[in-house]
C-alpha positions as CSV (number, residue, x, y, z in Angstrom):
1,X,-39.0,-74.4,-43.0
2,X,-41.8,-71.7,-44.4
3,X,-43.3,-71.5,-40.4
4,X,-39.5,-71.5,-38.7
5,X,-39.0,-68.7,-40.9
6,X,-42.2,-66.8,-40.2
7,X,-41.9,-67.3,-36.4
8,X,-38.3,-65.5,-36.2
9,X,-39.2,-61.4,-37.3
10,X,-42.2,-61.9,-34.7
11,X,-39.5,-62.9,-31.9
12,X,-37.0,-60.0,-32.8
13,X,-40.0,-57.3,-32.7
14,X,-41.0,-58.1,-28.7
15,X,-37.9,-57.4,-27.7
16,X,-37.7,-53.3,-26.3
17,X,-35.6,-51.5,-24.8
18,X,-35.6,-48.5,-22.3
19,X,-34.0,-45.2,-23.8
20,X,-33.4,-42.8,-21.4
21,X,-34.0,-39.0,-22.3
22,X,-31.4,-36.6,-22.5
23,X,-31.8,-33.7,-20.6
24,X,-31.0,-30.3,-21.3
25,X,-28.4,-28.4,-19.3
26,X,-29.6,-25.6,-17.2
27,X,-27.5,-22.6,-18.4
28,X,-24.8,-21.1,-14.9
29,X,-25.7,-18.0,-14.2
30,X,-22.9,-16.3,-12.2
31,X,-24.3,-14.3,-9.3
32,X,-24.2,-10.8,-9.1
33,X,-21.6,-8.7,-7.1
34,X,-23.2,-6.0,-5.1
35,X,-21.3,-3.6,-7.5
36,X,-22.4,-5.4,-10.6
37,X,-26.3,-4.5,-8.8
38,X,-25.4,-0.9,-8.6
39,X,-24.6,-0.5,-11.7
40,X,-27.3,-2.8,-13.0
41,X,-29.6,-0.3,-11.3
42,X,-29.7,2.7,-13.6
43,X,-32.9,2.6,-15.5
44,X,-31.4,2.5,-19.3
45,X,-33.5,5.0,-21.6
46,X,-32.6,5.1,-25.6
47,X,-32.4,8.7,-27.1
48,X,-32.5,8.3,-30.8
49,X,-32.5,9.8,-34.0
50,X,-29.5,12.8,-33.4
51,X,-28.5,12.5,-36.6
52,X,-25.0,11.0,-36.6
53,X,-22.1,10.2,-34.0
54,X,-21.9,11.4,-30.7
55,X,-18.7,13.3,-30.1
56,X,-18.4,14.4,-27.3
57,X,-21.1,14.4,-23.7
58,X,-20.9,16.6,-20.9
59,X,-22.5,17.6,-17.9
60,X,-23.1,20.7,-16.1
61,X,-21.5,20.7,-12.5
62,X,-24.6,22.7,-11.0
63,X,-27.6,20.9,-9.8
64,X,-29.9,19.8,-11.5
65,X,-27.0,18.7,-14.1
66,X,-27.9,19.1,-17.3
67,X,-26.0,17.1,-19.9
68,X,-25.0,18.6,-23.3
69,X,-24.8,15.9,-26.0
70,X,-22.4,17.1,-29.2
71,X,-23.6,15.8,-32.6
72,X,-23.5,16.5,-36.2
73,X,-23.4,20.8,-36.6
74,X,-25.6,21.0,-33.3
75,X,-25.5,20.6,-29.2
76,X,-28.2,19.5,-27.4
77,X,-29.3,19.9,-23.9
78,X,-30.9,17.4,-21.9
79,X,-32.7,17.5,-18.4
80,X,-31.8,14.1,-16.2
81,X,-35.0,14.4,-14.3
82,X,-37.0,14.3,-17.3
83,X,-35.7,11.1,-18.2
84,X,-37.2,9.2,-15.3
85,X,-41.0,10.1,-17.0
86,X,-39.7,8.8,-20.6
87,X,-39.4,12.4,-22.2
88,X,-36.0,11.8,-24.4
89,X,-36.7,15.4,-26.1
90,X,-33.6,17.8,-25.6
91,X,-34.9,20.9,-23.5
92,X,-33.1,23.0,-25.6
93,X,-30.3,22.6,-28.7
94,X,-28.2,24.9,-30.3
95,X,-27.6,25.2,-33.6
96,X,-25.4,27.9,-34.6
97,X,-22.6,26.0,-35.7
98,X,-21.0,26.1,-39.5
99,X,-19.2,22.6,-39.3
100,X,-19.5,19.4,-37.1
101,X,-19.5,20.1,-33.3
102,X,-16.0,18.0,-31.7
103,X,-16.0,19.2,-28.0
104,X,-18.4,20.4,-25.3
105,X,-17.1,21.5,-22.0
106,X,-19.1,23.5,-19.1
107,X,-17.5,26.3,-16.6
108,X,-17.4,25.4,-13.3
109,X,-20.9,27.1,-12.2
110,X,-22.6,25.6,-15.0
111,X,-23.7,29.2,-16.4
112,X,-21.5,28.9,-19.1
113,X,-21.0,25.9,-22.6
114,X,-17.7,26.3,-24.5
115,X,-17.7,24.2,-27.7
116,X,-15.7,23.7,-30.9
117,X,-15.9,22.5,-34.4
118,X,-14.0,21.3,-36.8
119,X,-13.8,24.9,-38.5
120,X,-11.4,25.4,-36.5
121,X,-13.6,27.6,-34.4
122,X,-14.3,27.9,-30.4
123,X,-17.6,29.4,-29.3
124,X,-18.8,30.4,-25.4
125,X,-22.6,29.8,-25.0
126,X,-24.5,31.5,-22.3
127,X,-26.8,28.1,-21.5
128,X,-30.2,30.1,-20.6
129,X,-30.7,32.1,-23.9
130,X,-28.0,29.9,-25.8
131,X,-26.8,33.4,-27.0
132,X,-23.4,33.0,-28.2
133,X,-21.0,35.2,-25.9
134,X,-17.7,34.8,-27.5
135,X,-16.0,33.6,-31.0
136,X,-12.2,32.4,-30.4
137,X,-10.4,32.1,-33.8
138,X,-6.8,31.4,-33.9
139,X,-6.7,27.4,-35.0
140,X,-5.6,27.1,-38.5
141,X,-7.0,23.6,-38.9
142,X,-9.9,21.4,-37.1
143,X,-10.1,21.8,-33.0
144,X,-10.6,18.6,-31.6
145,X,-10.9,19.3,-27.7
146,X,-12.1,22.5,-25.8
147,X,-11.8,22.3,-22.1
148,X,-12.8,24.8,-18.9
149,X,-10.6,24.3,-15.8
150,X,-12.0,23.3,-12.9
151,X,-10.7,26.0,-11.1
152,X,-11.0,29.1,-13.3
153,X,-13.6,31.2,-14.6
154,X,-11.3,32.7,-16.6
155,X,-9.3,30.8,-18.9
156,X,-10.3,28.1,-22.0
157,X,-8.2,25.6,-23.2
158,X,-8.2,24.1,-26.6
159,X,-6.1,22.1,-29.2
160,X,-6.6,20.3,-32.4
161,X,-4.8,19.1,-36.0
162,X,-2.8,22.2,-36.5
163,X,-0.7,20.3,-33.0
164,X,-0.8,23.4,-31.2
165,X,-2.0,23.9,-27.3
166,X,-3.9,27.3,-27.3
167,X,-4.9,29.0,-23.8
168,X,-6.8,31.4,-23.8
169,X,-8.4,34.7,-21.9
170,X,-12.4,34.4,-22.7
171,X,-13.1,37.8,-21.5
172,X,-10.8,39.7,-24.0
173,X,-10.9,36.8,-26.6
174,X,-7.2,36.6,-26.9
175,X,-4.5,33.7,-26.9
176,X,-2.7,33.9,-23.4
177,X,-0.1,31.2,-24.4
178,X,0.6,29.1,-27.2
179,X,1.7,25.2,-26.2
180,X,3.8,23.6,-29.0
181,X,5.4,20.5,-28.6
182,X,3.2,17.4,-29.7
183,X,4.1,16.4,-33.3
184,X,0.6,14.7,-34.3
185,X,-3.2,15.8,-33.9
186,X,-3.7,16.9,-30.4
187,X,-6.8,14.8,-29.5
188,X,-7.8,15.2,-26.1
189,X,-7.2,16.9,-22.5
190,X,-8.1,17.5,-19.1
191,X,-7.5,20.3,-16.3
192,X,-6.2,19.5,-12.7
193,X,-8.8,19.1,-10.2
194,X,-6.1,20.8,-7.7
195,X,-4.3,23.4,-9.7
196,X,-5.9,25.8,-11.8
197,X,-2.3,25.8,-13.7
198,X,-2.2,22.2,-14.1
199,X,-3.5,20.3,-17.3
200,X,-2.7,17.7,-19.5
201,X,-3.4,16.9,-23.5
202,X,-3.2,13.7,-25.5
203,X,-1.7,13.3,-28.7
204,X,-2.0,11.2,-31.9
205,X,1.8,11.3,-31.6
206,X,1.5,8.6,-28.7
207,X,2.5,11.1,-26.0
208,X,0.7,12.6,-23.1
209,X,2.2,15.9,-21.8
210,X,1.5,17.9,-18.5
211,X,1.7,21.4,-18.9
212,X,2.4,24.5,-16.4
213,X,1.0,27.9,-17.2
214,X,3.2,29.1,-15.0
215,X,6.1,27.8,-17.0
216,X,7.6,30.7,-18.8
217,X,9.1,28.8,-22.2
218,X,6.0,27.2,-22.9
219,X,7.0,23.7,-22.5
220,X,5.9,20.7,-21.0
221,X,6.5,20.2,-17.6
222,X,6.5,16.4,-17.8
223,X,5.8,13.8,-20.5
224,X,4.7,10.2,-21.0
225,X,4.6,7.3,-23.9
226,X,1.3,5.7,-24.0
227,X,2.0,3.4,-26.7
228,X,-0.7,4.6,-29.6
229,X,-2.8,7.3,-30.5
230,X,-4.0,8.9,-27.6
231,X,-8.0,9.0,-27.7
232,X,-8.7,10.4,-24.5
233,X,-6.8,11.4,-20.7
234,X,-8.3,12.3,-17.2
235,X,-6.9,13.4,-14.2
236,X,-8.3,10.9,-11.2
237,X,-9.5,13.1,-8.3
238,X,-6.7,13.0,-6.5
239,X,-5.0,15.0,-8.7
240,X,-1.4,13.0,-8.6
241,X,-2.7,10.3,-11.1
242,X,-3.4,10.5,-14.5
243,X,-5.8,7.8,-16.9
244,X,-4.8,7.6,-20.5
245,X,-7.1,5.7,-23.7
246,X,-5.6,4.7,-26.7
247,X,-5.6,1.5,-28.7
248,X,-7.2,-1.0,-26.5
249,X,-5.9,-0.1,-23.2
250,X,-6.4,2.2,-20.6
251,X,-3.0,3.3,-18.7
252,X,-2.7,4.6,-15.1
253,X,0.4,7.2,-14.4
254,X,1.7,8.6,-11.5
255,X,2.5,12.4,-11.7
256,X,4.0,12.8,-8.4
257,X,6.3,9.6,-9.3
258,X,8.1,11.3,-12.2
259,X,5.4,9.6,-14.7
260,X,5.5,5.7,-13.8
261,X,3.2,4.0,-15.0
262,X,0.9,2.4,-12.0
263,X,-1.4,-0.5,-14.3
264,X,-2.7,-0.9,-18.1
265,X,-6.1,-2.3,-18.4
266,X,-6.6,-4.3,-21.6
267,X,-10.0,-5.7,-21.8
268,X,-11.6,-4.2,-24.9
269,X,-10.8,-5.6,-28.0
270,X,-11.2,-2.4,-29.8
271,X,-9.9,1.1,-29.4
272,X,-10.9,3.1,-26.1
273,X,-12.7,5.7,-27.4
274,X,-13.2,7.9,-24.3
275,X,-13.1,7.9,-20.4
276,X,-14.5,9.4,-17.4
277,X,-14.5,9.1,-13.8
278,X,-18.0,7.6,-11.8
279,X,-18.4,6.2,-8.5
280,X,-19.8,3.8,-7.0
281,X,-21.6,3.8,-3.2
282,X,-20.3,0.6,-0.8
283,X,-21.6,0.0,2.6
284,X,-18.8,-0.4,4.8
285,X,-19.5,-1.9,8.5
286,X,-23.2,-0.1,8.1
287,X,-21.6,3.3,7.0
288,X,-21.9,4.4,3.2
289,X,-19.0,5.6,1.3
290,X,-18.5,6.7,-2.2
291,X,-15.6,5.4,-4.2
292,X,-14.0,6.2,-7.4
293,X,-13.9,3.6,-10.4
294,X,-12.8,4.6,-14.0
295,X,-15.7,4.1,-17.1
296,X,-14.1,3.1,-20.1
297,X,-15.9,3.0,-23.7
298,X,-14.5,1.5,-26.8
299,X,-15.6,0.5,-30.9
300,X,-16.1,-3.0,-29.4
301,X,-19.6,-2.2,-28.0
302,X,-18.4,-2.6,-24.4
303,X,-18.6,-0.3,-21.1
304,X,-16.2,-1.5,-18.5
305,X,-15.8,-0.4,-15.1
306,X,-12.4,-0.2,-13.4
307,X,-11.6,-0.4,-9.9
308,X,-8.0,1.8,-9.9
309,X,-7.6,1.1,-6.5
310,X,-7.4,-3.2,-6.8
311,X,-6.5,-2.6,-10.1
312,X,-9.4,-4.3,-11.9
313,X,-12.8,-4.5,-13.8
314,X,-16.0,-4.9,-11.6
315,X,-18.9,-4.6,-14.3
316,X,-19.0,-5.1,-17.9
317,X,-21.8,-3.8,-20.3
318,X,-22.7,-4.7,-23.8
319,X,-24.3,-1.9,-26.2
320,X,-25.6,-3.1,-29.9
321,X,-22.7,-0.2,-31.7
322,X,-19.9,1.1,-31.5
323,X,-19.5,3.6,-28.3
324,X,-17.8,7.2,-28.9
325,X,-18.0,8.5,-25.6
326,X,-19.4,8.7,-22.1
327,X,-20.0,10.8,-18.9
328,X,-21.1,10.7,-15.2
329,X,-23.2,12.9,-13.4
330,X,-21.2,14.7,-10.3
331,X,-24.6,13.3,-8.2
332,X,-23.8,10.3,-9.3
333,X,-27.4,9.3,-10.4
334,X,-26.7,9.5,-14.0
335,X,-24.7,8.0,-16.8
336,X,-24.6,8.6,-20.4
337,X,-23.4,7.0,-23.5
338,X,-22.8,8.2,-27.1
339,X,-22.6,6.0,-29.9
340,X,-21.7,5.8,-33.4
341,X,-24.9,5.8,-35.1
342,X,-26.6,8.8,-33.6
343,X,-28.3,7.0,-30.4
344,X,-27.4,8.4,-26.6
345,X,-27.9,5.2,-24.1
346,X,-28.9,7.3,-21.2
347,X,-29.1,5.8,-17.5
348,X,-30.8,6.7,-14.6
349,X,-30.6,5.7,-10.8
350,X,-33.4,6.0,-8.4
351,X,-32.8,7.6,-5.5
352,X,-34.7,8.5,-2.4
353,X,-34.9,11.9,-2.7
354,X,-36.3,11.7,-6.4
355,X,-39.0,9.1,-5.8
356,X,-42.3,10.2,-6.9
357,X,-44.9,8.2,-5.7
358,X,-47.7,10.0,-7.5
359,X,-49.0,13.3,-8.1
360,X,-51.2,15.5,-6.6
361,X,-53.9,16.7,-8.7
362,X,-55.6,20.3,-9.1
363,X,-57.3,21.0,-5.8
364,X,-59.6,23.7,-5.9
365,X,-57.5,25.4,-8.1
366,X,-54.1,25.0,-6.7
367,X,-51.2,23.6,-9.3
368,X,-50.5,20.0,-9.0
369,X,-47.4,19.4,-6.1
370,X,-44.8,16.8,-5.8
371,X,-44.9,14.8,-2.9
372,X,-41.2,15.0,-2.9
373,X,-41.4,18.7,-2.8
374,X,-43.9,18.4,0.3
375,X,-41.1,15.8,2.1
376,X,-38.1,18.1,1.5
377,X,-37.0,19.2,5.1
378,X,-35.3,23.2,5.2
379,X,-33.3,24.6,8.2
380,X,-35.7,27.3,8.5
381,X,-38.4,24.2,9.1
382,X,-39.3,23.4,12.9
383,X,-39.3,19.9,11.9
384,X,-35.6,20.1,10.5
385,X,-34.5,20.4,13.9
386,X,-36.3,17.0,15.5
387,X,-35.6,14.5,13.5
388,X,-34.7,11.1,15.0
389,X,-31.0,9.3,15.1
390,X,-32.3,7.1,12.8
391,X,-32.8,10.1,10.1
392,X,-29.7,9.8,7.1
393,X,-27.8,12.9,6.5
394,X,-28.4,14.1,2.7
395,X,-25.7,15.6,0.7
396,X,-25.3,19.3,2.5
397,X,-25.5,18.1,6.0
398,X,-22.3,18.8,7.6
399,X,-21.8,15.4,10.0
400,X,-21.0,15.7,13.6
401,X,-19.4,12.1,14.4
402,X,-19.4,10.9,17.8
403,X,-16.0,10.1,19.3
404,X,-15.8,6.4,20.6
405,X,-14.8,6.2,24.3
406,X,-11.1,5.1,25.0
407,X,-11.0,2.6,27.4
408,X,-8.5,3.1,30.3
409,X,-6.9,0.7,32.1
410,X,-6.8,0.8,36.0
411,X,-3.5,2.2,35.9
412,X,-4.4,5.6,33.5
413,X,-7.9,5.4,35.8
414,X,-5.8,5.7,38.9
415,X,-3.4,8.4,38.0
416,X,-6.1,10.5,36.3
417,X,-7.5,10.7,40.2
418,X,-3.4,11.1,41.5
419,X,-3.7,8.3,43.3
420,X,-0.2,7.5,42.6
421,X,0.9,4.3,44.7
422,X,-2.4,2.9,44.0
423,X,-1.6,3.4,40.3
424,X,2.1,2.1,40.9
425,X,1.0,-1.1,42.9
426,X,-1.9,-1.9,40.3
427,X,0.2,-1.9,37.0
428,X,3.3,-4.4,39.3
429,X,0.4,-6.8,39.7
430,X,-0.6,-6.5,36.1
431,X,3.0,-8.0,35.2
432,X,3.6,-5.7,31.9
433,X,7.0,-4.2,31.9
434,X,6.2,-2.2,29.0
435,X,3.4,-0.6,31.1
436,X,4.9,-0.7,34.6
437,X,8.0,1.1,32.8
438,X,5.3,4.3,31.1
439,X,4.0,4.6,34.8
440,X,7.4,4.8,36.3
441,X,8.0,7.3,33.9
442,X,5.2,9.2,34.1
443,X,5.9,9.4,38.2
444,X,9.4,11.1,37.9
445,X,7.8,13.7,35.8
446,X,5.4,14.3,38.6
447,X,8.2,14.2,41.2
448,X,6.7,11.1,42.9
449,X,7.8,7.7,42.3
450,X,10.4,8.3,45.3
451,X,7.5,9.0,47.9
452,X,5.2,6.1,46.4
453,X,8.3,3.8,46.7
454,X,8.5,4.8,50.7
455,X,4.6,4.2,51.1
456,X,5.0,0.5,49.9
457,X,3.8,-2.1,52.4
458,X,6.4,-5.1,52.8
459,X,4.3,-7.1,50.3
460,X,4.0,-4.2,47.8
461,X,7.6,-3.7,47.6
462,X,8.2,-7.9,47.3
463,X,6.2,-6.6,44.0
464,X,8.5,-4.3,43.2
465,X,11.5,-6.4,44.0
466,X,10.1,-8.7,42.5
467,X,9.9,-7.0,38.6
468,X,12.9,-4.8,39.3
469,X,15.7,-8.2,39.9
470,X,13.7,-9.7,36.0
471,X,14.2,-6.2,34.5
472,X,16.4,-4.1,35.7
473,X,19.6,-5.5,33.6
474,X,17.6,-5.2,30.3
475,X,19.2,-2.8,27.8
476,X,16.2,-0.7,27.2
477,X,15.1,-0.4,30.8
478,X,18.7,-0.6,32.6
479,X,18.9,3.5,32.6
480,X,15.7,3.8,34.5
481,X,15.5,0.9,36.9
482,X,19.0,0.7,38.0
483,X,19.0,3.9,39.3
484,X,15.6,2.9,41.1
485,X,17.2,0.0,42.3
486,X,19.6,1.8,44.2
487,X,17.2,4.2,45.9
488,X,14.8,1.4,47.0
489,X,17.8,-0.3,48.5
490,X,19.0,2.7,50.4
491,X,15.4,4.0,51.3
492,X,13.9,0.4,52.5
493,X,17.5,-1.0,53.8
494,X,16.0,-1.4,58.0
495,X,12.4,-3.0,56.0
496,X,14.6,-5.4,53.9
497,X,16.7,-6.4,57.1
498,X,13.5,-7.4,58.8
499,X,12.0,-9.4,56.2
500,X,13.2,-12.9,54.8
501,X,10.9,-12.3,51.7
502,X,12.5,-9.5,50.9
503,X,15.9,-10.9,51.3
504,X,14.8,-13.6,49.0
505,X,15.0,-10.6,46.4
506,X,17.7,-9.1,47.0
507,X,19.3,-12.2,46.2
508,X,17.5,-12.7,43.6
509,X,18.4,-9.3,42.3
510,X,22.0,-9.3,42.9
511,X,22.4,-13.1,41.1
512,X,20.5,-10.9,37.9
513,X,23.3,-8.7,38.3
514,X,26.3,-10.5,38.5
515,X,25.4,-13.0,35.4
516,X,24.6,-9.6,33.3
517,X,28.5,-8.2,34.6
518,X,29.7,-11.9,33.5
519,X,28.0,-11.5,30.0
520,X,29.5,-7.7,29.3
521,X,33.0,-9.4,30.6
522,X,32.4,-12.2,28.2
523,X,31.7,-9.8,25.5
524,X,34.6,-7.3,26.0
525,X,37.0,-10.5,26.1
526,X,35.6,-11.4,22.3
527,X,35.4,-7.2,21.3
528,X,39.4,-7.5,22.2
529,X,39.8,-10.5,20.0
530,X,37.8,-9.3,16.8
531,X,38.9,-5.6,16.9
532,X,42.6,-6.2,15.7
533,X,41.5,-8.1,13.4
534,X,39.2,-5.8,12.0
535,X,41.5,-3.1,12.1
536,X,43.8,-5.7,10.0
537,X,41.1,-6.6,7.6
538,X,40.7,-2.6,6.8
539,X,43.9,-2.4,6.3
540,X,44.6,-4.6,3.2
């Protein structure tokens, strides 16, 4: 019993068994979209330590775009084309400022930088010396929002808690016109990019209103509900739509439509913060075109891009804090991003005509030039003048398209050279009524179908006798060929007499008519039937 009982463990322990490894899944990557690419393509470049939030960003619409970052009592300037060699240090900032900066906003030739704090104070920079120009007080509370029209030099518009829409005249620093009629903080606005008249403001009150300087009671010309507190509006370039933020969706209205509301986009799960305009270049059948998408920023963390005109989001970016608000260059190349904590995500897009390939060193003397200052190509240059097809236009270059060639049939060929039976007997053999009807036409406003129809050979008229007894009856040709009918008859009578073709047609023709007089019998038979009892029917 003692060796049975030692033999058994030794018989379980040989037996093994094969365990297969489990293998780890390969995480799915979804591919990218050639949008998601383009927007993937801006170089990302962290500007830290400005102190605290960043309320407000905006850049200057004159080349080379400077961007003007709000934050804390100051407003810095930064230089794009510095950020492409890693220098994140503003190229200038201003500082005169007794309270926190809310709003930045250039003029429209970039000389000038309106901004306003929450003293309730507006203030007109002059950007080169950064010499205050002008000191607009009239807001009893904080201003929230300063803002220059596109189209005006002129004029400043501003609102803030006190609820009250102030335009003003810069020059003689006085209040033009007072706006009242949002009940809440006025939070945000933007000025027509087709009117200089033309702007609208956001509210905390939930409304939207468009405004009309040229309104003489003050009042809004137009209004909308977004839903919550209004954190930010734009006008879309077209001018007739408007894009509102607030809570966690971004609303697109139609102006021209009495204020519908076109889409609301609700992918953030936080509040929108703020909103601008970008584009995005496609590649359309080998031609490049630019297209408009809205940016959207929210507390969430997230940047989405929104594609207005198929109504939805193309690219989505994640940022480590809350986002407070964001702008596009107008050369599209750069984008920047102000958070919460003080940090400006700034974005940069390579682009041919800013690629440096290296530098060229002091040369006996001589300061160090670009190469991309050596490549640039002026109209005053000989070499401006021969460059090959292949050669792509840059942003100034006004673009002489070639127009394609219209092919002409043998018909429009024909009668561009008045060769007018040739043109009549071509189309007949074609067999397109539609056609055969436009060149008919076009001889009896020359005065000549009549004389092509008495050069016809016996076989070109069987063509013409032919079409004529399968369309002369039709409704929409009957005014035209039935007349013709009757002058080919009379004209060709001694031709048709000779000919047992041609007879052939005839008959054809006059069986063509005869079942269309049957039909029109047939249907003044039933109009007699129906029409007393229609006059009965009106009757009760």
């Amino acid at each position: 019993m003692a060796e049975i009982r030692a033999e058994e463990p030794a018989s379980t322990i040989s037996k093994t068994f094969l365990i297969k490894p489990k293998l780890k899944s390969k995480p799915r990557s979804l591919p990218q979209t050639p949008e998601s690419k383009y927007w993937s393509s801006f170089k990302s470049t962290k500007i830290p330590n400005l102190v605290s939030s960043i309320s407000s960003l905006s850049f200057s619409p004159s080349p080379p775009h400077l961007f003007a970052a709000a934050y804390s009592a100051s407003v810095s300037l930064f230089s794009p084309l510095s950020l492409s060699d890693g220098d994140v240090s503003p190229s200038s900032t201003i500082s005169s400022f007794s309270d926190v900066v809310s709003s930045i906003s250039f003029r429209n030739d970039g000389l000038l930088l309106a901004a306003s704090d929450l003293s309730g104070l507006v203030q007109v920079f002059d950007v080169k010396t950064r010499t205050p120009l002008r000191r607009l007080r009239s807001h009893t509370r904080p201003v929230r929002f300063v803002k220059y029209p596109v189209l005006d030099k002129l004029h400043l518009l501003s609102g803030g808690d006190d609820a009250v829409v102030k335009f003003w005249d810069v020059a003689g620093e006085s209040v033009v016109l007072d706006l009242i009629g949002h009940k809440d903080y006025v939070r945000c606005s933007d000025c027509s990019p087709v009117s200089p008249d033309l702007f609208v403001t956001g509210s905390y009150d939930h409304t939207v209103k468009v405004w009309d300087v040229r309104v003489e009671n003050s009042r809004s010309v137009l209004e909308v509900n977004h839903g919550k507190p209004v954190e930010d509006v734009i006008y879309l370039p077209s001018g007739g739509l408007i894009a509102t933020a607030g809570g966690n969706s971004v609303k697109i209205w139609d102006l021209i439509g009495g204020g519908r509301m076109v889409y609301s986009m609700e992918s953030h799960n936080k509040t929108v913060t703020s909103i601008c305009v970008g584009r995005v270049r496609k590649e359309n059948d080998g031609a490049e075109s630019m297209e408009d998408r809205i940016l959207s920023v929210g507390l969430d963390g997230y940047m989405k891009v929104f594609d207005f005109g198929n109504m939805k989001v193309t690219h989505s970016m994640r940022f480590p804090a809350p986002l407070m608000s964001v702008s596009f260059s107008p050369d599209c190349r750069t984008r920047v991003i102000g958070t919460s904590n003080g940090i400006i995500f700034a974005g940069r897009r390579k682009g041919k005509e800013n690629v440096e390939s290296g530098r060229v060193g002091n040369v006996l003397g001589f300061e160090s030039i670009s190469e991309s200052e050596r490549r640039v190509l002026k109209p005053t240059y000989f070499r401006y003048f021969h460059r090959g097809q292949s050669e792509k236009p840059t942003e100034g270059d006004y673009l002489v398209m070639r127009n394609k060639k219209i092919k002409l049939a043998e018909h429009d060929k024909l009668l561009k050279k008045f060769r007018h039976k040739d043109a009549l007997v071509s189309v007949l053999s074609r067999k397109n009524r539609e056609n055969v009807v436009a060149v008919m036409e076009e001889l009896v406003a020359r005065k000549k179908l009549l004389k092509c129809v008495s050069n016809l050979d016996s076989d070109e008229l069987g063509l013409l006798l032919t079409f004529l007894s399968k369309n002369a009856t039709m409704p929409r040709y009957s005014s035209l060929l039935m007349g013709l009918t009757k002058k080919v008859i009379e004209m060709r009578v001694e031709d048709i007499r000779n000919s047992d073709a041609l007879k052939g047609h005839i008959r054809n023709l006059k069986r063509s008519i005869e079942e269309e007089l049957r039909i029109q019998h047939s249907l003044q038979e039933i109009q007699g039937i129906i029409s007393p009892l229609l006059r009965i029917a009106g009757r009760r």
